[in-house]
C-alpha positions as CSV (number, residue, x, y, z in Angstrom):
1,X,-37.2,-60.8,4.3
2,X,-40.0,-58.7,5.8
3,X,-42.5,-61.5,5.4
4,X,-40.0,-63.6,7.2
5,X,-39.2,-61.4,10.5
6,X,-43.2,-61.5,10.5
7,X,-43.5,-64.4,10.5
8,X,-40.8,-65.8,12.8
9,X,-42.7,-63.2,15.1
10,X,-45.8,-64.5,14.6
11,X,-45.0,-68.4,15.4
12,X,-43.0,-67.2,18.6
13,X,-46.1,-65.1,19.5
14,X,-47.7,-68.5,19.4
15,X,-45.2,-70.2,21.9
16,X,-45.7,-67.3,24.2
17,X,-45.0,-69.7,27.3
18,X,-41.6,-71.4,25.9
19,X,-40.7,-68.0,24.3
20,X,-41.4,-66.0,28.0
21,X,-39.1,-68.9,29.7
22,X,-36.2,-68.7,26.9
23,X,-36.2,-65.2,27.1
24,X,-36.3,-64.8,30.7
25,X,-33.1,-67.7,30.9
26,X,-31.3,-65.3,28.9
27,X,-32.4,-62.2,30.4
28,X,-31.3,-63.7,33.7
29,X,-28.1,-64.6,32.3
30,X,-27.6,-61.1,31.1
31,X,-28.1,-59.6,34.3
32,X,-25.5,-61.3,36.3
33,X,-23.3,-60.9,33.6
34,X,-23.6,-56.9,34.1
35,X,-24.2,-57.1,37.5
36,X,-21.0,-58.8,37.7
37,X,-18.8,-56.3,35.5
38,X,-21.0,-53.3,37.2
39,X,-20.2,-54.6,40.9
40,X,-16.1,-55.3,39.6
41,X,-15.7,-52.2,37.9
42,X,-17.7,-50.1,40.8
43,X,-15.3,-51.8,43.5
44,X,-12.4,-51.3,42.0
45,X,-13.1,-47.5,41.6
46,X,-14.1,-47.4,45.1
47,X,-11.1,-49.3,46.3
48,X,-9.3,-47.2,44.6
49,X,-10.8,-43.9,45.7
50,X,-10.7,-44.4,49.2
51,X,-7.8,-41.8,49.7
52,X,-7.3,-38.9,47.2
53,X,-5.3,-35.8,47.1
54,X,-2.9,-37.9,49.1
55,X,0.8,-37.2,47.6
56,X,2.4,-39.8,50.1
57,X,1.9,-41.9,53.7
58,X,4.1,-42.0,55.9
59,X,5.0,-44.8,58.5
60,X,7.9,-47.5,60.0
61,X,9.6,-49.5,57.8
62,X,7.3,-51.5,56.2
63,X,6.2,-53.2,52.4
64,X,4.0,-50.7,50.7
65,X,0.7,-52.3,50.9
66,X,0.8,-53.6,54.5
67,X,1.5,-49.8,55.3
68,X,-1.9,-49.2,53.4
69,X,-4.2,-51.4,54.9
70,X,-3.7,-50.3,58.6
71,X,-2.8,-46.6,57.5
72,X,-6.1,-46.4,55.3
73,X,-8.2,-49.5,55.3
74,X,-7.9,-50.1,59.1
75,X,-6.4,-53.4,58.5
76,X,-3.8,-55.2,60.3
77,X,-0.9,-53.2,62.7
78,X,2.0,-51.3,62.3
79,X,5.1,-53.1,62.8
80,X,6.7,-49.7,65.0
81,X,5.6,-46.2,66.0
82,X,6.9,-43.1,64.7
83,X,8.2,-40.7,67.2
84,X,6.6,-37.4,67.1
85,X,9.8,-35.8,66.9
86,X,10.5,-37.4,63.5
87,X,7.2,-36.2,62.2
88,X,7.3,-32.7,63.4
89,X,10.8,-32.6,61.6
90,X,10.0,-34.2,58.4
91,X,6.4,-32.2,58.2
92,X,8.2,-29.0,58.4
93,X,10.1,-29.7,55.2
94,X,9.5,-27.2,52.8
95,X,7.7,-28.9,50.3
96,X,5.0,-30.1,52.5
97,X,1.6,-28.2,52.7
98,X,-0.4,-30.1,55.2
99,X,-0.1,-33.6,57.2
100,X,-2.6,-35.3,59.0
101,X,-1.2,-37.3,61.9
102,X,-2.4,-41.2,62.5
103,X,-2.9,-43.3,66.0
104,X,-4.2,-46.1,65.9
105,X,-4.0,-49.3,68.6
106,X,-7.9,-49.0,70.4
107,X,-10.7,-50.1,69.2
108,X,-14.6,-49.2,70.2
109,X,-16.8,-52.8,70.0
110,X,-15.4,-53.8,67.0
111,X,-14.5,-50.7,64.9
112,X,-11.2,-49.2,64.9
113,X,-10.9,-46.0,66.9
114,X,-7.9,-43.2,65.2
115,X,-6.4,-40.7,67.4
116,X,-5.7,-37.6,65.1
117,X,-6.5,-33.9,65.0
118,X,-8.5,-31.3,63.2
119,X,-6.5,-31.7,60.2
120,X,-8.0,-34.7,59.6
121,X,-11.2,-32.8,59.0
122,X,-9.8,-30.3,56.5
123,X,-7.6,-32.9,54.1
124,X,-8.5,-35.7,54.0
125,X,-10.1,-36.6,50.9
126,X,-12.0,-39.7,49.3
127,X,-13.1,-40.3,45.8
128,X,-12.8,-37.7,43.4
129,X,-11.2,-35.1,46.0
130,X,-14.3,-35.1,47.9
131,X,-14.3,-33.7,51.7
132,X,-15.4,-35.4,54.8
133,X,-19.0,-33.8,55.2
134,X,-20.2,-33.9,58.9
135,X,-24.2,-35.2,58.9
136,X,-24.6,-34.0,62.2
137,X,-22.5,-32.1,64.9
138,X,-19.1,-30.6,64.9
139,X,-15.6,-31.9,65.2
140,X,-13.6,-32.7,68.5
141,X,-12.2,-29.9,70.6
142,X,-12.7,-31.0,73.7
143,X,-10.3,-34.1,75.9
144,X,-12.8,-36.6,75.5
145,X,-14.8,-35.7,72.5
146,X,-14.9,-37.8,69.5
147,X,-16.4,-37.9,65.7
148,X,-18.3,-41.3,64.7
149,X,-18.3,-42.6,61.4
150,X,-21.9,-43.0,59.6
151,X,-21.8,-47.0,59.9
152,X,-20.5,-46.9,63.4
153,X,-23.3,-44.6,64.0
154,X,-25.6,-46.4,62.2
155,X,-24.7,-50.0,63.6
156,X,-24.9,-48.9,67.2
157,X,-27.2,-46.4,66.9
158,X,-25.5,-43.3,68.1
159,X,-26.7,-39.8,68.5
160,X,-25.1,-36.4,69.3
161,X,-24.6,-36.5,73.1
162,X,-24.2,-40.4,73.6
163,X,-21.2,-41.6,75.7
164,X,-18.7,-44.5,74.1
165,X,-16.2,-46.9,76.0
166,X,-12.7,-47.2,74.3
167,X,-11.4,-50.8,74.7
168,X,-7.4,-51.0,74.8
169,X,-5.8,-52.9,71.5
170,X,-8.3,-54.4,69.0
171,X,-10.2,-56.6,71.3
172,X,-13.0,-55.3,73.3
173,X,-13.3,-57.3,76.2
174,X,-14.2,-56.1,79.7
175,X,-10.7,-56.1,81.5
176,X,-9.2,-54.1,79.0
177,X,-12.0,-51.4,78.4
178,X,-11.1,-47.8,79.7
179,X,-14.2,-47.9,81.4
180,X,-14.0,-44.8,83.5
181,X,-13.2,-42.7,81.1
182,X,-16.1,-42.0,78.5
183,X,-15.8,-40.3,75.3
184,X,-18.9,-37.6,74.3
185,X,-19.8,-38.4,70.7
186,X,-19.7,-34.7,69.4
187,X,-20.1,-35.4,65.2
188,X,-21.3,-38.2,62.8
189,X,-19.7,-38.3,59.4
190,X,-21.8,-38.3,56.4
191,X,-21.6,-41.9,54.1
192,X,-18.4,-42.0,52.4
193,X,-18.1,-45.4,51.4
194,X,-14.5,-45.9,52.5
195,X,-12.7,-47.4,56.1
196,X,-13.7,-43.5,57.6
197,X,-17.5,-45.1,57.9
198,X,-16.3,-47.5,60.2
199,X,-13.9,-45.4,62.5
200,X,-14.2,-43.8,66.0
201,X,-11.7,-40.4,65.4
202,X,-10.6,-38.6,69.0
203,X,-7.8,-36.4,69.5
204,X,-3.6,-37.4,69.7
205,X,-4.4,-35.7,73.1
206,X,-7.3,-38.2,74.5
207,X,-4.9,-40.7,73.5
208,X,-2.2,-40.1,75.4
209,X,-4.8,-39.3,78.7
210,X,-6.6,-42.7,78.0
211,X,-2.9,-44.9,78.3
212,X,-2.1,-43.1,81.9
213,X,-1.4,-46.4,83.8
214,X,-1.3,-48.6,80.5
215,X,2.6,-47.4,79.6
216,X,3.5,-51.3,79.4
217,X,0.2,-52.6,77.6
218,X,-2.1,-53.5,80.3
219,X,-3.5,-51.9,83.5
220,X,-0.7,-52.0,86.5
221,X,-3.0,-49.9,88.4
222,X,-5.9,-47.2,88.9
223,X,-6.5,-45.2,86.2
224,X,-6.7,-41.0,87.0
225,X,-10.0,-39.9,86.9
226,X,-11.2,-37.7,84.0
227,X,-11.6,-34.7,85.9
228,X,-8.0,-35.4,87.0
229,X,-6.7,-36.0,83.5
230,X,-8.7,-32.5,81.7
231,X,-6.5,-30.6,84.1
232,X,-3.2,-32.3,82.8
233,X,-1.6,-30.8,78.9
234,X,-1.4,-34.0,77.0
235,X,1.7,-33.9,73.6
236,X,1.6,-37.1,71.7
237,X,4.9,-39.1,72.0
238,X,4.5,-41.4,69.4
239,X,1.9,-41.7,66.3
240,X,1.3,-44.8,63.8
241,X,1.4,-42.9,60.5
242,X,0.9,-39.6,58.8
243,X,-0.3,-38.2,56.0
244,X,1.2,-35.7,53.5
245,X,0.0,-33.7,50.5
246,X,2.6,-31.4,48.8
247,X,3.0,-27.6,47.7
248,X,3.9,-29.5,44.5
249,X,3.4,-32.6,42.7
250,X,6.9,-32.6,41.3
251,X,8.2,-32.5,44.7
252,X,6.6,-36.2,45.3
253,X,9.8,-38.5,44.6
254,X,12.3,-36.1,46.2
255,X,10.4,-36.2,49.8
256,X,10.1,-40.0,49.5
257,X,13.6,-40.1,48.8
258,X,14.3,-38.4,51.7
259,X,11.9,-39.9,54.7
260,X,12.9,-43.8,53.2
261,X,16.5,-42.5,53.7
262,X,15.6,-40.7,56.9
263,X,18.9,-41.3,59.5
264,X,17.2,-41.1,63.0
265,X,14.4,-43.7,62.5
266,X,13.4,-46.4,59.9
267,X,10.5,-45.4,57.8
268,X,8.7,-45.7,54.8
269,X,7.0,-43.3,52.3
270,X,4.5,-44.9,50.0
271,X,2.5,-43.1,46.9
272,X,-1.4,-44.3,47.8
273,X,-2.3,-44.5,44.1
274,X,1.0,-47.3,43.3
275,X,-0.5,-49.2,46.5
276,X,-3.6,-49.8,46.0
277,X,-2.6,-50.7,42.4
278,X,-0.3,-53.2,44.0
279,X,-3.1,-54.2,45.8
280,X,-5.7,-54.7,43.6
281,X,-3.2,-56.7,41.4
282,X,-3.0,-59.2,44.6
283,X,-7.1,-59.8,44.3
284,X,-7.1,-59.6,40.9
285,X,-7.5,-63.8,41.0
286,X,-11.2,-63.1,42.6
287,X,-11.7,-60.8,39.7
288,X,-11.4,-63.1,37.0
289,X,-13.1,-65.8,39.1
290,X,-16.1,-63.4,38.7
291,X,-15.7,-62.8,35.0
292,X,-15.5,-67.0,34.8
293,X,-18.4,-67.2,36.4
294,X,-20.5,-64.9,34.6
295,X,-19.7,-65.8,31.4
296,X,-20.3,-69.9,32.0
297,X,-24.1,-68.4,33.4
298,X,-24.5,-66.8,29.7
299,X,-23.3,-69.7,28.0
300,X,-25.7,-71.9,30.6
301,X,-28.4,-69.4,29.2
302,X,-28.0,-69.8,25.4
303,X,-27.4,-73.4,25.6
304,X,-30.8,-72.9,27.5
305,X,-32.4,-71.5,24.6
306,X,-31.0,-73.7,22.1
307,X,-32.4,-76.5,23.9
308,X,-35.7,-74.9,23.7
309,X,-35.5,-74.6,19.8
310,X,-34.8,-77.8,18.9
311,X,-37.1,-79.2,21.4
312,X,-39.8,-77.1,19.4
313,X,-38.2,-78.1,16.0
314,X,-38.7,-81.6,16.3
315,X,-42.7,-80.6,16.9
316,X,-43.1,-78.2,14.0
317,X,-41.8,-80.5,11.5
318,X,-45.1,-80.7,9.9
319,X,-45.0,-76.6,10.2
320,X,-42.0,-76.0,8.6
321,X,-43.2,-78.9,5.6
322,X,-46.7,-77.4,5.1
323,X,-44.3,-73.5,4.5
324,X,-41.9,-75.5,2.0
325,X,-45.5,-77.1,0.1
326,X,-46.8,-73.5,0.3
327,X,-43.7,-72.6,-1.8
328,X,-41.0,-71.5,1.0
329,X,-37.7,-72.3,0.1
330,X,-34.8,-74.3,2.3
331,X,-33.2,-70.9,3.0
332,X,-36.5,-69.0,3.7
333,X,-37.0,-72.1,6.5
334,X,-33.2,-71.1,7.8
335,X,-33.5,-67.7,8.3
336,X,-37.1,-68.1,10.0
337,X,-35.4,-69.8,12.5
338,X,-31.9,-67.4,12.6
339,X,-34.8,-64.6,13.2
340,X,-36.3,-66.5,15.9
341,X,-33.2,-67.0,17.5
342,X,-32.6,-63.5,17.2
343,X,-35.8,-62.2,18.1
344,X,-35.5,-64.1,21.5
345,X,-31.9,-62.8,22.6
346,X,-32.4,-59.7,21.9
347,X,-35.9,-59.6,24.0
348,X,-33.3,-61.3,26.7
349,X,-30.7,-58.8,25.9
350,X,-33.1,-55.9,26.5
351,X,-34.8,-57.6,29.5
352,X,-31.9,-58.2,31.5
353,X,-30.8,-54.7,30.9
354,X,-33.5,-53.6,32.4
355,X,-33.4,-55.5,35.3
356,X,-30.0,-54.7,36.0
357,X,-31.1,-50.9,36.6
358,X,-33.7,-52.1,38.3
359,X,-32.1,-54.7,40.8
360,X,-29.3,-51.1,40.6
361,X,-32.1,-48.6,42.0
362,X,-33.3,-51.1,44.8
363,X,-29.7,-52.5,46.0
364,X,-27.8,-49.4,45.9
365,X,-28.7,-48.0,49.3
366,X,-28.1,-51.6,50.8
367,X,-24.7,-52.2,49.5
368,X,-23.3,-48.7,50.2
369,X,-25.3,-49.2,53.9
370,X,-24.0,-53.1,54.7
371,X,-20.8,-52.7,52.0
372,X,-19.4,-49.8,52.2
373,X,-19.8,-49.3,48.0
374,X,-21.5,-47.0,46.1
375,X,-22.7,-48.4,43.1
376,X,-23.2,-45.8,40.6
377,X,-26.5,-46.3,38.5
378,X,-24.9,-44.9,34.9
379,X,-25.4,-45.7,31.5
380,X,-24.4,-48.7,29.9
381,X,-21.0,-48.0,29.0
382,X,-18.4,-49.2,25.7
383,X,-17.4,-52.1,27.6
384,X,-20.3,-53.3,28.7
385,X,-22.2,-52.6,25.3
386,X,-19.7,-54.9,23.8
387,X,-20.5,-57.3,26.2
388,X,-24.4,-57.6,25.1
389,X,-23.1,-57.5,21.6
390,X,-21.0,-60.4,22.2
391,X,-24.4,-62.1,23.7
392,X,-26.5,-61.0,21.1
393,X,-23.8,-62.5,18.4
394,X,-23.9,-66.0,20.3
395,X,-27.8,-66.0,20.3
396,X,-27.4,-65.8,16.5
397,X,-24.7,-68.3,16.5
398,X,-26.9,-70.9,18.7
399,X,-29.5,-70.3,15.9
400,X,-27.6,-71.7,13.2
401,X,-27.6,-75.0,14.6
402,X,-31.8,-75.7,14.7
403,X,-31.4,-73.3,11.3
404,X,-29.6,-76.3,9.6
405,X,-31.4,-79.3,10.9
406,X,-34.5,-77.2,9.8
407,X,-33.2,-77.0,6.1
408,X,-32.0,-80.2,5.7
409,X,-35.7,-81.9,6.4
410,X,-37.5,-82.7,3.1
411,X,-40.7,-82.1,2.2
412,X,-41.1,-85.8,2.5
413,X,-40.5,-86.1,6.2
414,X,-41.8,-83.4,7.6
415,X,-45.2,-84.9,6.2
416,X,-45.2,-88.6,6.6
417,X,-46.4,-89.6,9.6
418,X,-44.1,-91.8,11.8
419,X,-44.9,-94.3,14.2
């Protein structure tokens, strides 16, 4: 068996060019194939980690996941306000331990501006609990101060001390821009990889002081002046959504009870974790459109490499005649060509492997920079391991076929010559 796995080195050794391209077909095939689970499995974990430590969200009456897209993913509208009566009330309960208050309606040339408060700050969490990081500057405290996400910084190329225009509902045109009334950009967020990249955040207050004049959705008339409005105490009236986390996990079901059966207004209380699992159950289509696709570009690659074999077969008949003269036997001839076959996807196996970290290292700071995704660059995992077995089975399996046209051919045919 030794003399064989020589040997079957030795002859692909002497095809080095077919034996490079077969090999590089499946290593390319390979690739993609992780690539594909890696990018599935890393977007579904950031989906999902866009909101942690979040016991419930609050907001009207509503189906569970259109309440998560605007409330976290910026997607979409609310179908009603909550009055901020309703949330003072139901964030006094007992069992809550902070809430983080959501306004949303503006927008700032394309990215979604959220009118909240320092709470905001201090709770909200994304991935595995993690905190919002400031990469430069400090939170709001002033009127018209306001916090830039990293993409929104990066995009438009904000510093500390530049001055934004807020554009009234989610189309920034020029008649609908509060124009005299700029916002100091105060803090940029660090990367996060969630919706909070691509957010403006100012205060509940700044709100209220940019909609003087705009009570029925459009400008009636001249907008105050800010110096006018800074001497003026601003109390939201109404908010989009809120936020809760709880003194006590066990507490979860008995608040939601209670704000979905709230008397003085219609609203909802969702558990993030059961909506984005909703969620990701509605895209889950695209996900196995990916897997499709990834496995028909393995099985492109082996039938690649099949091809390649029995293309080379048919011109080493006289080869394998001259080993069976030399004394080889039928099943020495088969497993040459089983090792062959093996040889070559597991050089593609280990090829595309490392290519995927490769193609990892150099795309990671693009995606999380134009995507929003942080790919992780970790160890091949049980999945994925299975997956290369699976390819490394087939490559065997393609084998077989050149194997048995190989043993069947006499010693007669491989050495008369045909014209």
């Amino acid at each position: 068996m030794k003399a064989i796995l020589h040997l079957a080195w030795k002859s692909l050794n002497n095809r080095k060019a077919t034996a490079l391209l077969t090999i590089l077909t499946v290593a390319i095939s390979v690739t993609l194939l992780l690539g594909v689970e890696r990018v599935r499995t890393q977007a579904k974990a950031s989906f999902a980690n866009t909101i942690s430590g979040t016991d419930l969200i609050v907001g009207s009456r509503a189906g569970s996941v259109n309440l998560l897209l605007y409330s976290v993913f910026r997607i979409g509208n609310a179908t009603n306000n909550i009055d901020w009566k309703s949330y003072q009330e139901i964030t006094s309960h007992r069992s809550v331990k902070w809430a983080i208050p959501i306004s949303l309606g503006d927008s700032h040339r394309g990215f979604r501006v959220i009118g909240t408060n320092s709470d905001y700050f201090e709770h909200y969490k994304y991935g595995k609990k993690q905190p919002l990081n400031f990469d430069k500057g400090l939170p709001f405290t002033g009127l018209f101060e306001t916090v830039v996400g990293a993409e929104v910084a990066r995009k438009l190329n904000y510093k500390l001390g530049d001055e934004i225009i807020i554009a009234h509902g989610i189309s920034d045109k020029s008649f609908n821009r509060h124009d005299n009334l700029p916002f100091k950009v105060v803090g940029i967020l660090s990367p996060t990889g969630t919706p909070v990249d691509r957010s403006v955040h100012v205060s509940l207050e700044a709100i209220e002081a940019i909609h003087v004049g705009w009570e029925s959705g459009a400008r009636l008339g001249p907008t105050p002046e800010a110096e006018l409005l800074l001497q003026q105490q601003f109390k939201p009236k109404q908010i989009t959504a809120f936020m809760v986390g709880l003194n006590s996990k066990i507490q979860t079901f008995a608040l939601q009870r209670y704000i979905n059966t709230y008397s003085k207004e219609p609203l909802s209380a969702i558990m993030p974790g059961i909506a984005l699992h909703e969620l990701w159950q509605m895209m889950s289509i695209a996900e196995q459109a990916l897997l499709i696709v990834s496995g028909f570009v393995v099985i492109a690659g082996l039938l690649g490499m099949l091809s390649s074999l029995l293309t080379s077969l048919n011109e080493r008949r006289r080869e394998m005649a001259i080993l069976r003269a030399t004394g080889a036997r039928p099943s020495h001839i088969f497993f040459l060509l089983i090792s062959e076959a093996t040889f070559l996807t597991a050089l593609g196996v280990l090829l595309g492997s490392i290519m995927l970290y490769g193609l990892l290292f150099l795309a990671q700071p693009f995606i999380l920079t134009h995507f929003g995704m942080y790919i992780e660059i970790t160890p091949l995992n049980i999945y994925e391991l299975t997956l290369l077995a699976v390819v490394q089975t087939a490559g065997i399996l393609v084998g077989i076929i050149p194997a048995i046209r190989a043993y069947q051919h006499s010693l007669s045919d491989g050495m008369t010559i045909k014209i």
